[in-house]
N, C-alpha and C positions, 0 to 999 in steps of 0.2 A: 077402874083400870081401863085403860084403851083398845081395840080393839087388838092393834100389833102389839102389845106389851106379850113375854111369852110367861107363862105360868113354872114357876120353877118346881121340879119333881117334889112330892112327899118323899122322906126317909122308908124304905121299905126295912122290917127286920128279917134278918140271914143270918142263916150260922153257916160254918164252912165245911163243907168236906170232903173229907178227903179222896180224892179216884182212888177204886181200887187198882191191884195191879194188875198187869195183863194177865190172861192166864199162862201156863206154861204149856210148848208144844206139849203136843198128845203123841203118842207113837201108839200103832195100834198094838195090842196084847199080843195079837198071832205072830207077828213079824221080828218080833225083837224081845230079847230078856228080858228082866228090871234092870239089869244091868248095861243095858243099851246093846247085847252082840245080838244080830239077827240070827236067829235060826234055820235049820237044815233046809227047810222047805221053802223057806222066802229066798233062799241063795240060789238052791235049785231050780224055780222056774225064773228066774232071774237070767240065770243062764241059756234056761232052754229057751227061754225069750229070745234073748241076743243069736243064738242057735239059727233060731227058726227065721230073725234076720237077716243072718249072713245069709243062706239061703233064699231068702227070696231077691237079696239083690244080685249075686252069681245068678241066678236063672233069669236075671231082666237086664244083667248085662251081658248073656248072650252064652253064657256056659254050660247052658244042656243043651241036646243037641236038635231038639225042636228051634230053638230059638237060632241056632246057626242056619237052619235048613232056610230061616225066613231071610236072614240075612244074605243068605246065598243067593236067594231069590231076586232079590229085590238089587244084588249088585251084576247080576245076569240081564235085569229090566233096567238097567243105567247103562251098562254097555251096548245092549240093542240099539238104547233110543241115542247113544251119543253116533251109535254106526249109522243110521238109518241120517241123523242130521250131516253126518258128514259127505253121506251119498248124496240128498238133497242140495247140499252146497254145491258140490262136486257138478252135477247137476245142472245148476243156475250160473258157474262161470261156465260151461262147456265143452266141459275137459268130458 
């Protein structure tokens, strides 16, 4: 044979088989029946989750009253600095 001539495979022997199937989801024991309804305590902090949620975004969007106080703050420090720039203006035409 030549040197480019290509060697054609051996027959390998195979048998087939079969995949098995996937497995089926898991639900964990504690959360839910055999019968698929979740139970009192998977519902219940379920809840107090979402609960404890709401809550944190009312108090980060400004609804207790610490978080107004900064608010107020900070819109008392916007009006100084826009008074203080209009005095400066005011100022510089010589009025």
């Amino acid at each position: 044979m030549s040197e480019h001539a290509r060697e054609e495979p051996s027959a390998i022997e195979a048998e087939l088989v079969d995949e098995p199937a996937p497995p089926a989801p898991v639900t964990p024991a504690f959360d839910y029946t055999d019968s698929g309804v979740p139970n009192f305590d998977y519902v219940r902090d379920k809840i107090e989750n979402r609960a404890g949620t709401a809550a944190a975004a009312t108090e980060l969007s400004g609804g207790v009253p610490e978080a107004k106080s900064v608010d107020e703050q900070m819109a008392e420090r916007d009006r100084a600095g826009r008074d203080k720039l209009e005095e400066i203006r005011r100022s510089m035409r010589g009025e």
